[in-house]
Every structure is written in C-alpha cells, then in structure tokens.
N, C-alpha and C positions, 0 to 999 in steps of 0.2 A: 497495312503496316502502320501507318501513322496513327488509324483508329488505335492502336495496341499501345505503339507509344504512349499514347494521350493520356488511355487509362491508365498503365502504368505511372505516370507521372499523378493520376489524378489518387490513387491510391498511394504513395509517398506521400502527398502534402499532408492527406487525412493523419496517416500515419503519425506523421514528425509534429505537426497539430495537435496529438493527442498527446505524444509525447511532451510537449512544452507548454502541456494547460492540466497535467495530474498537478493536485492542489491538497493541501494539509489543512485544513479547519479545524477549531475547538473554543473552549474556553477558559481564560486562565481566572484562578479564584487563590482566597485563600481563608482557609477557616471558614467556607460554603460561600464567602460572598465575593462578588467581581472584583477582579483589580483594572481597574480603566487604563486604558493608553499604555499600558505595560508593551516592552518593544519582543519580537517573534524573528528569530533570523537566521540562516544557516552559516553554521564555524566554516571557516575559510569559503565562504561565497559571498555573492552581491545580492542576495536573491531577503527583502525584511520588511518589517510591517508592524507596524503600532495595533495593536487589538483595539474596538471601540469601548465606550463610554459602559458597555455591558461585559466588558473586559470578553468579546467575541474577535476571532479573526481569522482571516485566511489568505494564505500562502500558496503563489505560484511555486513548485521548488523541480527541478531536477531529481532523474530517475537513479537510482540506486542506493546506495549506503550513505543517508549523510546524518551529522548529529543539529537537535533542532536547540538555541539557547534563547533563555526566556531573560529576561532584565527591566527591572524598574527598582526605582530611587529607595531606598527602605521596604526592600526585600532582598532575598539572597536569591541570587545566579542560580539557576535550573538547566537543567542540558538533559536531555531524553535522546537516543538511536533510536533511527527506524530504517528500516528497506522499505525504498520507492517503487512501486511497480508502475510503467509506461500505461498511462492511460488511465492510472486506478487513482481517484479520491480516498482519501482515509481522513481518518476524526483522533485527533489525538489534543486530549486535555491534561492542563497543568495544574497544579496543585503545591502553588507557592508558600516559603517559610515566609514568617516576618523576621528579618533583620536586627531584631531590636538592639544588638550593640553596635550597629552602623559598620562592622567589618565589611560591606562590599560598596559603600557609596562611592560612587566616582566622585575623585578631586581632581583639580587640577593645579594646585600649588606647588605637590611634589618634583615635575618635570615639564611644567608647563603645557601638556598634555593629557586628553582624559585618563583617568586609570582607576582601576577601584587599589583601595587605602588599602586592603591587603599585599597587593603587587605592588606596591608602590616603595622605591629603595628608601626613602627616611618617613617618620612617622609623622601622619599629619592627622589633627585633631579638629575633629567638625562640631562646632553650634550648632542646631539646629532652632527653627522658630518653637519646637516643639523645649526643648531646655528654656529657652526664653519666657516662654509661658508660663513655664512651672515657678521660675523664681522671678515671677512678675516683672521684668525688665519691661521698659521704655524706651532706652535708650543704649546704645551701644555699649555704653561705659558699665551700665549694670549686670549685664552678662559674661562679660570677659572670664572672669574672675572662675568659672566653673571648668576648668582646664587645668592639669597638674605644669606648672613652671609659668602661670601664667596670672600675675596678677596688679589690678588696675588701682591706682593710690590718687587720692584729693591732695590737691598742694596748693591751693589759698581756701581761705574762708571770705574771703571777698568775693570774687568771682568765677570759682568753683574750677579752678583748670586742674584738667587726667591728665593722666598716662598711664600708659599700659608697660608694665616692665613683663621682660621673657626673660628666665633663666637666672634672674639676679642683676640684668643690665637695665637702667635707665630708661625713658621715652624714645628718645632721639637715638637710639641702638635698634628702634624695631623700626621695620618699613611699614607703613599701612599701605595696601593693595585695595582698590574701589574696582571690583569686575574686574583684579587680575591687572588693573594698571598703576604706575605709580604716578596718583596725581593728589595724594593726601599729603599736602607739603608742610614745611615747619610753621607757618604759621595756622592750617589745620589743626596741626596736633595739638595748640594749645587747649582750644575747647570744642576740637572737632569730635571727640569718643561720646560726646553727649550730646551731639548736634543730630548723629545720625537715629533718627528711630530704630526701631525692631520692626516696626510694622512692616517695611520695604527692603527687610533681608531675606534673603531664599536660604542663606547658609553662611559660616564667617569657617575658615578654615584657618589653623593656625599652626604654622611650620617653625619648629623650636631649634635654634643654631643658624650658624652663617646661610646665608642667603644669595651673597651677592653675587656669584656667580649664573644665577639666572633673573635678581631684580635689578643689579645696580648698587651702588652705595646705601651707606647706610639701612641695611638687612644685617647687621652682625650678627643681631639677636634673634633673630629670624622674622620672618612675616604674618602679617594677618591679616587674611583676602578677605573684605568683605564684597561677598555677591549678592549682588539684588536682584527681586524676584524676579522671573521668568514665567511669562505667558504658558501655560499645561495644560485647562482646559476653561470652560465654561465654569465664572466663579462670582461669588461678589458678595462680601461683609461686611459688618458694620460694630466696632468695638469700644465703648468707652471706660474708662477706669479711674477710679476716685481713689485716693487715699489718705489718709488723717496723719502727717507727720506730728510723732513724739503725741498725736490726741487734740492738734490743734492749726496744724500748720495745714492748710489741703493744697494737693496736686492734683491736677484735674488733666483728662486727655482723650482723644477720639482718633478716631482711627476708622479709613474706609479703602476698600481694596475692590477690585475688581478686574477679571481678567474675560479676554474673547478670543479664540480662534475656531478656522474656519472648518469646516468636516475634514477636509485632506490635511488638515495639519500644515500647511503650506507657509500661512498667516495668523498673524495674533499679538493682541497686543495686551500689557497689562497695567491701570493704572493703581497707584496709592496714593495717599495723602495723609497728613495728621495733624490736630491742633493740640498744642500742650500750652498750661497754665500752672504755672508753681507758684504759692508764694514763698514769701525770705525767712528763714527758721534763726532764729536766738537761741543758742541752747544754755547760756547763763544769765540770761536777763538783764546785759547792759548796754542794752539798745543794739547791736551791733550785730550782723546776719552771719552766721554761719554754713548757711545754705542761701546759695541764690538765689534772690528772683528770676524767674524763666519762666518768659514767650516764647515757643516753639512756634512755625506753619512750616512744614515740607510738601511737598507735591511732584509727584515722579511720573516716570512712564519708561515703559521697556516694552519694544517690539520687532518682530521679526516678519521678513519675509524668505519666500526660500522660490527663487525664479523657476528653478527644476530640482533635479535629486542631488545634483552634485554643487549647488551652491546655497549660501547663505549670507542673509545682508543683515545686521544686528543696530539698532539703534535705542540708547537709554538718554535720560535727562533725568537729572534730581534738581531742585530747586529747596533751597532752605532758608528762610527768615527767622533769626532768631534774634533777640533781645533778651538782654541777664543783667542783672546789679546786684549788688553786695554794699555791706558796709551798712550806714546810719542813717535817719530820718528818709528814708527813699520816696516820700512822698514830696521832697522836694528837691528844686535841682540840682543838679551836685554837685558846682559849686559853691552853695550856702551848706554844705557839710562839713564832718569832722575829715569822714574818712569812704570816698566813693571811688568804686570801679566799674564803672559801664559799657557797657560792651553791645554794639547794631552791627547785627553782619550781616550782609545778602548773599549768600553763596550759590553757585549754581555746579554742579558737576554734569557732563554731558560726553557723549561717544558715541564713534559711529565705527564699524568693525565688517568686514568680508572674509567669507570665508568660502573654499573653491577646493573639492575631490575630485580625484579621479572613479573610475565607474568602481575598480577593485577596492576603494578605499585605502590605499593604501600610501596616499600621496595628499597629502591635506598643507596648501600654503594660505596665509590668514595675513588680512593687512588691516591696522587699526590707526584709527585716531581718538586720543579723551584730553580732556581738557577741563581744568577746574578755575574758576575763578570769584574773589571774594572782596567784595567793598566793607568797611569797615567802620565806622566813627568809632571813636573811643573815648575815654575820659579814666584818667588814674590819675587821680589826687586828692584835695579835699583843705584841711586847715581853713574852712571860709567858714566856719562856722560864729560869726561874729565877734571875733578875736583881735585882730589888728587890721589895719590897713594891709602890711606888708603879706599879713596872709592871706587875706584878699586876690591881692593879684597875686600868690602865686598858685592860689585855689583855680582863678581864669588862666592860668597857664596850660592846665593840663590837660585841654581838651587835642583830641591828636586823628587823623585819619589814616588808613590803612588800605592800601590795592596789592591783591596779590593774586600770581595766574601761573597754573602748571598745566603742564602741556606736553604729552607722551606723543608720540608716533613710531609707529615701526611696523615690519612685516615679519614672518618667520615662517620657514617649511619645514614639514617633518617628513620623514620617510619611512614605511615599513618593510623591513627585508621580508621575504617567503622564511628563514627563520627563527622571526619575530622579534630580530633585532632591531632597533629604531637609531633614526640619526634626524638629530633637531639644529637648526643653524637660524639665527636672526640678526636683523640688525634694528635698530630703537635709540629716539632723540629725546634727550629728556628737558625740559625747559623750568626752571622757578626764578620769577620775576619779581620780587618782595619791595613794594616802598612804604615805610612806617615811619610818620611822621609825627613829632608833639612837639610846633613851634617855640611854646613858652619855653620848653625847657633846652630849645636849642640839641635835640635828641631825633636822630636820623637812623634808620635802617635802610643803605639802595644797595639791595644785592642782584646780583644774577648770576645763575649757576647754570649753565651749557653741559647737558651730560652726553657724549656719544659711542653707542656702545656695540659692538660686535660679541655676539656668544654662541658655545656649539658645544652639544653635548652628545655621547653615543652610549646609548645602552647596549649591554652588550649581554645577549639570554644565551649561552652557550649548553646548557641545561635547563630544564623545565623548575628545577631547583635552585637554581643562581643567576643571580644578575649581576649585574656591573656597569653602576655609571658615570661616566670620565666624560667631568666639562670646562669648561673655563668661559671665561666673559675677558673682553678686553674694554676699559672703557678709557677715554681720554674726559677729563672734568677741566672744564674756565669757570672759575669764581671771581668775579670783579665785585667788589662791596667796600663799602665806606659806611663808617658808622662813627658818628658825632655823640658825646651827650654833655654839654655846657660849654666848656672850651679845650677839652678832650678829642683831638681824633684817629681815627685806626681807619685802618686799611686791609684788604686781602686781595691778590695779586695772586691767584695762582692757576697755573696750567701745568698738569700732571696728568701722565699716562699710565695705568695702573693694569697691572692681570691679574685676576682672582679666581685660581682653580679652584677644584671642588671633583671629590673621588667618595662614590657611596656604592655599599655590595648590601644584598639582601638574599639570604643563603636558608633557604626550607630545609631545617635540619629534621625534621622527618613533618608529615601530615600537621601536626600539634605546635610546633616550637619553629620557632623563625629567629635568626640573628641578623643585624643589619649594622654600619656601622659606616663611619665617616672621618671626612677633613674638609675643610673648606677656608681659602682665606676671604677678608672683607678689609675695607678702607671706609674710611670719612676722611674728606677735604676740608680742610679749616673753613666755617663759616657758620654762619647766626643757626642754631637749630631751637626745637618749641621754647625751653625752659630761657635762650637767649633772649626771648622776642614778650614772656611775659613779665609786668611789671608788679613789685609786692609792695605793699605799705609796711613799711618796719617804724615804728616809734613816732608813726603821723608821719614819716616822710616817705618818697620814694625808695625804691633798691632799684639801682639799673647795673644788667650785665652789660658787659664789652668786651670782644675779642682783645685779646692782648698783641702785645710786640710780636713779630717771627713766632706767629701758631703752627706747627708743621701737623702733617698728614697725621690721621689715627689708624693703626694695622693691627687687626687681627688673624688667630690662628684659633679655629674652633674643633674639638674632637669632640666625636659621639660613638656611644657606642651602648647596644640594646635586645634585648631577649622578651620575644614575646610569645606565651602562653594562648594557645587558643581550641577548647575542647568544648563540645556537650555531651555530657552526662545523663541522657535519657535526653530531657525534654528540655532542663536546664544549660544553657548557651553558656559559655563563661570565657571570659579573658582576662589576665595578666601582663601587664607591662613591665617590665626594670630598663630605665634608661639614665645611664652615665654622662655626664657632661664636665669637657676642660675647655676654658677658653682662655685664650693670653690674649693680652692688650698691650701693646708698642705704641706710647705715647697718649698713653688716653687725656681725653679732654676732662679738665675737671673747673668747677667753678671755686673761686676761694673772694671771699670779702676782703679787701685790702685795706679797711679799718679808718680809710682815709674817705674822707665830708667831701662834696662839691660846693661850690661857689653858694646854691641854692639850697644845702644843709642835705643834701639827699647823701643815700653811700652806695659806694661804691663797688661793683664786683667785677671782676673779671674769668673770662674762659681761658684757662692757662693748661699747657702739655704736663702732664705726668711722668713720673719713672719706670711706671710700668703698673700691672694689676693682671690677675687672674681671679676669674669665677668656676668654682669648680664643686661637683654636686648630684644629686642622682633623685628622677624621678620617679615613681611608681604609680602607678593608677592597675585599679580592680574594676572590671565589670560584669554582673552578675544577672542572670535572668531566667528567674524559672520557668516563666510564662508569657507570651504575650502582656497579661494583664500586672504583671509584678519584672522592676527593673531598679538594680542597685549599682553603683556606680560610688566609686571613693579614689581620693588621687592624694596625695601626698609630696610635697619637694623638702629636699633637704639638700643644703649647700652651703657656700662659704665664698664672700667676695672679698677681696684682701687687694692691697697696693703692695707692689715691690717693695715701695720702702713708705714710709711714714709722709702721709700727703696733710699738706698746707690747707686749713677749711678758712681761718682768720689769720691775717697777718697784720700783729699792732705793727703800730708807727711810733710806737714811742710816747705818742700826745698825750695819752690818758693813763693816767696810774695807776697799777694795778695789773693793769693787763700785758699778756702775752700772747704770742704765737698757738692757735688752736689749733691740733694737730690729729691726724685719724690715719687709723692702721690699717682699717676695715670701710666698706663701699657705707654711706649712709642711707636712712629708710630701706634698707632689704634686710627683710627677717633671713636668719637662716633656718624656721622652719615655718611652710604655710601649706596650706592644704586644702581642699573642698571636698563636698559632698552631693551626690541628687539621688533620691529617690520617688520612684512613681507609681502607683498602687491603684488598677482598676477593681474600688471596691463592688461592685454591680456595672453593669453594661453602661450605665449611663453617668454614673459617678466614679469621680478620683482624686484621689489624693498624693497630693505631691509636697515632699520635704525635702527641703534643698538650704546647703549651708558652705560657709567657707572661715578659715582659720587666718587668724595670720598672727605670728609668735612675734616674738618681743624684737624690736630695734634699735637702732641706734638714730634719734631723731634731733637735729639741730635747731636750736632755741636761741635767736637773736635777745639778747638782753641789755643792749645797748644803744643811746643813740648812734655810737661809732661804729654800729655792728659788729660788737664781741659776741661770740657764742659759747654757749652751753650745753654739752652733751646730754640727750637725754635718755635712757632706757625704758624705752613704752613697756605699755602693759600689752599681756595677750589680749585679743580677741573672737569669738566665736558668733557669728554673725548667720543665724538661723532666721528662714522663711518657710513656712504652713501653709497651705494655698486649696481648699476643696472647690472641686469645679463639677457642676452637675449638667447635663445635654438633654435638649429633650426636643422632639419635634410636631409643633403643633399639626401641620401642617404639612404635606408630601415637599421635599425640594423644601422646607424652611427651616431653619436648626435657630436653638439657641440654645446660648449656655451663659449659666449664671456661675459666676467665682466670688469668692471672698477668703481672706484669710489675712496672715499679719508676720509683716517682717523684721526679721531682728527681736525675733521674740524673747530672750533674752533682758534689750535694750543693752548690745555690749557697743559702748560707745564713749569717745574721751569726753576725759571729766576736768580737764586742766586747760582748758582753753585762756588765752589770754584775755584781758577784759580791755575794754575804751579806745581811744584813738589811739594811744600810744603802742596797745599788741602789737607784735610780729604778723600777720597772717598767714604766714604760709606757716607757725607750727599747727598743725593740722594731720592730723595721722589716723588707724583706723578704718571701720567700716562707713560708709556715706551719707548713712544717715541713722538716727537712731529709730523707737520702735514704730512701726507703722501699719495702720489698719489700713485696709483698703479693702474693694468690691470692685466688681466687675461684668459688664453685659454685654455679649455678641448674639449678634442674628446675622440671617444671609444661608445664602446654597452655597457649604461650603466643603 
C-alpha cells in the first residue's frame, strides 16, 4: 500500500510540474527587426518578462485562456489570446506598430502614477530627445517652445535669463519638476532652463493648467517634469556640435553618455556629461552682448538596483558648473566696466527613491528624498568704466554671493482595486532656503519657505469608457523672509493652510474621439520668485524688485476642457487635439516700477497684489503620419490675458515732468497668437530631414526710457523662427554608428532689430526668438 501511495504522489508532482513549467516563447520585432527589452506579461497576472537584446523571450504562464500584452516605450500596446494547454510549449511571435505620435508612452505627471497618455484623465505632452535633436537644442530652454500653450521667452540681454510661460501665465506660475520632484526653486528658474542640457534628458513631460493639487504651490500654470535618463540597456556615445551664430559668433559643445546593466535587468547605471563654450553675440555693433558668454560642464549619473522582483532602490546626481557674462569689454573685470552681469553657479541636484510591490502588483508604496543645492557669486553692475571716482566704488559695490538649497521628501502609496479603480494618498516636505546677498548695495534676500503637504486622489473607472478623478492636496506653507535694498525694508510673515481640489473626467465617446475636462484650484504665498531675484541694468543703473507692504496670498480657479480626435486611415496614424482653457486669478502678483531713485541712483520695483485677471484661450495641435519614415506635427494657441480692471506697470511720483501713471489692461510679453511646428522625413534608410519651427505673434512689450523708469508700450513685430537640420547614419563598423548633421536655424533670420544701444539701454527689452541665424554641424559615434 504505501508502494501505491508513493507512486501516486510521485505521479502528481510530475503532473502539477508540468503544469507550472508550459512556457510561451517568441520574438517580438517590428518592421523585420528586433525590438530589445520590450516587456511580455499576462493581463491580470504576475507571471512577465523583458525579451532580450534580440528582442527573444520566454514566459513561464498558467494553463488556460489568458491574454499575452507586449509594451515598450514608442511602440503601441499589443495584446494577442491564446489557450494554454498543461504541459504544452507553444511559439507565439509579435509583430509590433511604431507609435510614432507617442499616443501610448507612459507618463507619470498626469496622476503621479505610470499610465500611458491615452488613459491618462488631463492631457500631457512629451519632448522627446528625438524632437530635441531635430531642432538642435542644447539646452532645455531651446526645446520647450515645440508644444502648443507652451512657450520659453529671453528677458535680459545681459545675462540671458528664461522662462518658460504655459497658457499665457508668467515663469513663476509654472512648477519645474526634476524626476517628478519639486527641487527647481526660484532662484533656478532664473537661469536654470539653460543650465540643464538635453543630453541628460530621457523625456520633459508637460501638464497644461493647475497643478497643485498633486505638486504643491506654485503649479497654476501647470508643470514641466523633466526626467533624466534611465539606465535601458548596453550603450555609449559621443556627440559634439558647432554652430556659427548670425556667421560669426561660435557655440561649441560635447556630449558623452553611457549606460550598463546587467543580463537580469536587476542593475545599471547610466552616466552623462557635457562641455559647452558660447561666445557673447552683439547684434548691433555697440560693444554690448546680447547673447551671453556661456561655460557650461554638467556631469550626472542615474542608477538602479532592484534587490528582488518586488523592490526597487533609485539613485540620480546631476552636477552643473556654469559661468555667463553679458554686457561690455568682458575681457576685463567687471568692475572696470560700463555695464556687467556675471554670474558662477555650482549647482548640484541629487535623489535617492524606494520603491516596494506587492507580488499581485497591485500595491506600490515609494519613499523619496532630492535635494538641490546652488553656490553662487555674482556681480550686477558696472559704471567703473573710468568715469568718476564715485563710480568706481559703486562699480566695487556689486559684487554679491548667493546659497540656495531645496529639499523634497516624502512617501506616497497607491492602490489598485480588482476593478481597476486606484486610490493614491501621500505626504511630502517641501524646503527652499535662499540667501542672496550684494553688500555694497545693502541688498538682502533671507527667505525660507516650509512647505507641508498631505494629498489623495481616487480614480474612479466605473466603465471601461469613463473615469473620474477627485483629488485634493492640503498644504500648510511658513514663509519667513526679509528683504533689504539700501535703507528699504520688507518683510513676509506668513503661515497659511490652504486646500487645492482638483476634479478631471476622461469619457471615450466611442473608439475615435475622447473628451476630458477639469477644475483644479492653486495658491502662491507671498514671497521672492525668479523674476524677484533677478537683477536688470536700466539707464547704467540697477532695477531692484521688492515685495511690497501686506502682499497677501495669490488664488486661482483653472477650467479645461478638451476633444481629442484619434484615427488611422490605412497606414496613416492621425490625431487631433482642441483644448479650451479659463483661468481666474484672485490677487495676482504683479510687478510695477514706482518711478522713485534709491539713495545709490538705482529704481525701484516693487511685487504688488492685483485686482484680479483671467487668461482664457484654446489650443490645437495636429498630428500626422503616414509612415514610419514621414511625421507632421503643427500646434497652434490662441488666447487672451486681461486684468479685471486696468493694472499699474509705472507709478510717477510727481518729480519728473511729463510723465504719468503707465497703465495695462492686458498681461505684458504674451502674444495672443503663437504656435509651432516639427516635421521629420526619412528620406532613405539612412538619411533625414527634419523641419521644425515656431511662431510667436505680436505683443505688448515694456520699454524703460527713463532714468526714473518711465515706460513705453511697445507692440512687437511677429516672428517665425525656422530650423533645417539633414542628418545622415552610417555604420562603419558592426555595433559602431555615426551620424553626421548639419543645417541652419532661424533661417529666415527673424530676429529684433530695435535693440537698445550703450550703457544707458534697458536690458531686459529683449523679445523674440533667441538667437538669430545660425549654421551649425554636428558628429556622434558610439553603439547607440
């Protein structure tokens, strides 16, 4: 008897054995060739698997009916059924589309959770390195601009400081996200969109409208995540790029990447780096730089480990050295100048992140730390230029130092119901610590701002055709700051507890056509943001902001509302956008010159509460693609920013004669119509051509013409700002690629022509594309 047992047992094991080792093998391609690392997994199981470098894999799976879905990064989503039989191997191959209009990439700026941009409830718009490439960017600031509501404006010709406006709002209205955290702080934003290269982005996602119920303040306008790259596979290049500003000016720059992990995907790390060398561009020949001087060195690293299946430990570091000047004779100090702005930053960004599943995946809690921090010297001023004594010293006055350090932490868990509902809850401490010092002029920025935040949101998929999702953020903000500038002081005092819901629905009104639509409120707390913190030379002297008397809180109320078009037509892919945008503003912060001299002859501005303002406006973008090899893309904004009632830009004092109260009805530097364009053309297998351009219509642009800083309205000219780019590949060598480019931006040359001349210009009138026309080339090699 026990003999009989035994066997019996020994035939079960075999059995259930066989059972739990039939296996699914194939290989996924696409257009005949592999797709490496693409991921292999069963819908509602645990059972998944990254195919290899020959785009080969195979799968342990469970007997019966299940469906198998294939996924990698720019390709569309694949799902095949089959029936498992017990014990049986089978072959089953894929044969994936290319994505070319990015409809399925996973974001995670939507809901702070993976999702592809389809399913995703509000609409989120991806850069890739590949757009980057086409219209030659360098640097973060040069690529923004190819995104409909979304574009990046020069505001000194001294020392070159961006912003990025979303929607018609201002810098200081959008959040910059670094990998998803907020540690891009105000004094970043002044010339931080040009600090970051391109080489060391994986992707910049950018979410249009309020925010802040899943970043935190200051999101009105929405966010812009940039992510840097992520270790994928066995990689490493080598890229340099020249270009001939205006036929005379060179930009010079290098670039090297490198990435390693290990066969199980477990480990890997990836490094970049990059040197840049600009010189200072004149564009009217009176000594004086309209483009800065710029030293770039960055150097990064991003890597992962993963201890077993259900965890993950993430760690990045960027490091950036930059050096820029602007203004006159820069070959010498700058204080025997007319007019210099010099600027040494050391910045380092760094994080380190956990992340911990359960086996069903369906349980994912993440806890992070990042942390940015930036040394500074500076120098804004000048009149040393052998003039008087008294300008002398007040030329050695303006030398000024700057420490500043942000610092995020927090954890958040999500949860996925069985059907397919999620619920996200976190909590997150936000830290910016700013001291900005320029003794001579008796000029202080010591801020600190304590952000503490509670938020939770629930999607809610009651249909495989609706969603619904209802969140809110509670944050409590302490602003302690004190800001000096001669014998001026101010203060911020404040501790406020604020709740900023936020309600979006995404409704598949059949296969084709999707609607989605929103609310969301946002706040800013009174306190220093970029355009506070940067300094302009108006008439050879300073312009310093300063918060004013009782600044109270800024509140908004953002509505969207959107229809999106998504069909192919044979082989032709195509999508259509319309999206509607209203936002109100409860107190906005506005800057007005108060006409009134310091002690030291500089003038004065101040950051003063508003009566109110709404931006309101409608975006479009087209995307077209017949082919793999041919891809069109056009976006379009049209809008309107207006103040409740009639806003204060200059306020005489009475002292000078002639002048008045300069007055604006409408938000200044936002066109009400701009627009871009990209196309990309694989003329042969190894050749392509890429044209890529962007608009920006007419303004309303503010011209200091005064030493008292009176201003003068100005109505810019349009501009169309076109870039050409042919790139040819070719590989000498098995595993060695190179590719030669060349081409010329701003072919056109639309570019302003009314610059101010000598020490005594304004600098910051400055409007327009960023640089005028420009030849460049370009060489990569590497297994890439």
């Amino acid at each position: 008897m026990k003999k009989i047992f035994l066997f019996l047992f020994l035939i079960s094991f075999v059995v259930s054995a066989q059972q739990s080792n039939q296996t699914i093998s194939g290989t996924i391609t696409s257009d005949g060739k592999p797709v490496s690392f693409a991921s292999v997994y069963v819908k509602s199981g645990t059972q998944g698997v990254d195919a290899n470098e020959n785009g080969e894999y195979t799968l342990t799976v469970p007997e019966g009916n299940i469906t198998l879905i294939v996924q990698f990064q720019g390709y569309r989503t694949e799902t095949k059924k089959i029936f498992v039989k017990s014990g049986v191997n089978q072959t089953l191959d894929f044969n994936i589309t290319e994505d070319a209009l990015g409809l399925n990439q996973v974001v995670v700026s939507a809901t702070r959770n993976r999702i592809s941009k389809k399913k995703a409830p509000v609409i989120v718009n991806v850069l890739s390195p590949k757009l980057f490439r086409a219209t030659q960017s360098i640097s973060l600031a040069d690529g923004l601009n190819y995104q409909p509501g979304v574009r990046v404006e020069t505001n000194c010709q001294n020392c070159g400081f961006t912003q990025v406006r979303l929607n018609g709002l201002e810098g200081q209205y959008t959040q910059i996200l670094v990998n998803s955290r907020p540690v891009f702080s105000a004094l970043n934003g002044v010339y931080g969109l040009e600090q970051i290269p391109v080489s060391i982005i994986d992707r910049v996602e950018v979410v249009r409208s309020g925010g802040s119920a899943l970043f935190g303040s200051n999101a009105i306008a929405g966010t812009v995540n940039v992510i840097t790259k992520e270790p994928v596979n066995n990689t490493w290049d080598v890229s340099s790029n020249f270009g001939l500003i205006d036929g005379k000016t060179p930009d010079r720059s290098v670039n090297i990447n490198a990435s390693i992990v290990n066969e199980d995907l477990t480990t890997g790390i990836t490094v970049y780096g990059m040197y840049r060398n600009r010189d200072s561009y004149d564009a009217n020949d009176d000594g004086f730089s309209e483009i800065t001087k710029l030293t770039n060195n960055s150097l990064g690293a991003k890597a992962f480990i993963k201890p077993n299946d259900n965890s993950r430990i993430g760690v990045d570091f960027t490091a950036i050295k930059e050096f820029r000047r602007g203004g006159d004779r820069l070959d010498l100090s700058p204080q025997f100048t007319d007019v210099t702005e010099q600027l040494d930053h050391n910045t380092i960004f760094t994080g380190v992140d956990y992340e911990l599943f359960n086996d069903a995946q369906t349980n994912n809690l993440s806890a992070y730390v990042s942390a940015q921090h930036t040394d500074r010297d500076s120098y804004y001023g000048g009149l040393g230029g052998g003039r008087t004594y008294a300008d002398s010293v007040a030329a050695n006055n303006a030398f000024g130092t700057t420490k500043d350090l942000a610092l995020v932490a927090g954890a958040k868990f999500t949860h996925h119901f069985k059907n397919n509902d999620v619920i996200t809850t976190g909590v997150e401490y936000q830290l910016n610590d700013t001291d900005d010092i320029i003794s001579g002029y008796n000029r202080l920025v010591d801020q600190k701002v304590n952000n503490y935040g509670l938020y939770g949101q629930y999607e809610w998929k009651p249909t495989a055709r609706f969603t619904a999702l209802i969140g809110a953020r509670l944050d409590h903000v302490d602003v302690d700051g004190y800001y000096t500038i001669e014998d001026i002081e101010r203060s911020s005092d404040v501790a406020e507890t604020v709740l900023s819901p936020r309600l979006t629905i995404l409704y598949d009104i059949n296969e084709a056509l999707q609607f989605r639509g929103g609310y969301s409120r946002g706040f800013r707390a009174p306190q220093a943001f970029n355009e506070d913190l940067h300094i302009a030379s108006v008439g050879g002297e300073q312009s310093f902001v300063i918060l004013s008397d009782d600044l109270e809180s800024e509140f908004s109320n953002a509505y969207t509302a959107s229809l999106n078009f998504t069909k192919d037509f044979n082989k032709t892919q195509t999508n259509f956008t319309v999206e509607g945008f209203y936002t109100t503003l409860q107190n906005p912060f506005t800057i007005v010159s108060t006409g009134t001299s310091l002690p030291n002859g500089s003038i004065l501005e101040e950051s003063r509460n508003g009566e109110g303002a709404h931006v309101a406006g409608t975006n479009l973008e087209l995307s077209v693609s017949p082919s793999p090899k041919l891809f069109f893309q056009a976006g379009v904004t049209i809008q309107k920013s207006v103040y409740k009632e009639d806003q204060v830009l200059f306020e005489a004092d009475g002292s000078v004669a002639g002048e008045e109260d300069v007055i604006l009805s409408e938000f200044a530097r936002s066109p009400n119509v701009y627009g871009f364009l990209n196309s990309n053309w694989e003329i042969i297998e190894d050749l392509r051509l890429d044209v890529t351009g962007s608009y920006t219509g007419s303004m309303i642009v503010p011209h200091i013409v005064s030493d008292s800083g009176y201003i003068d309205l100005v109505d810019s000219d349009t501009f169309f700002d076109m870039t050409t780019k042919l790139t040819y590949h070719f590989d000498p060598i098995e595993k060695f690629h190179v590719e030669v480019s060349g081409g010329v931006q701003n072919v056109f040359n639309s570019y302003q022509d009314d610059f101010d001349s000598g020490a005594g210009r304004d600098s910051t009138y400055i409007y327009g594309p960023n640089r005028p026309r420009t030849v460049f080339v370009g060489l990569k090699f590497g297994d890439f």
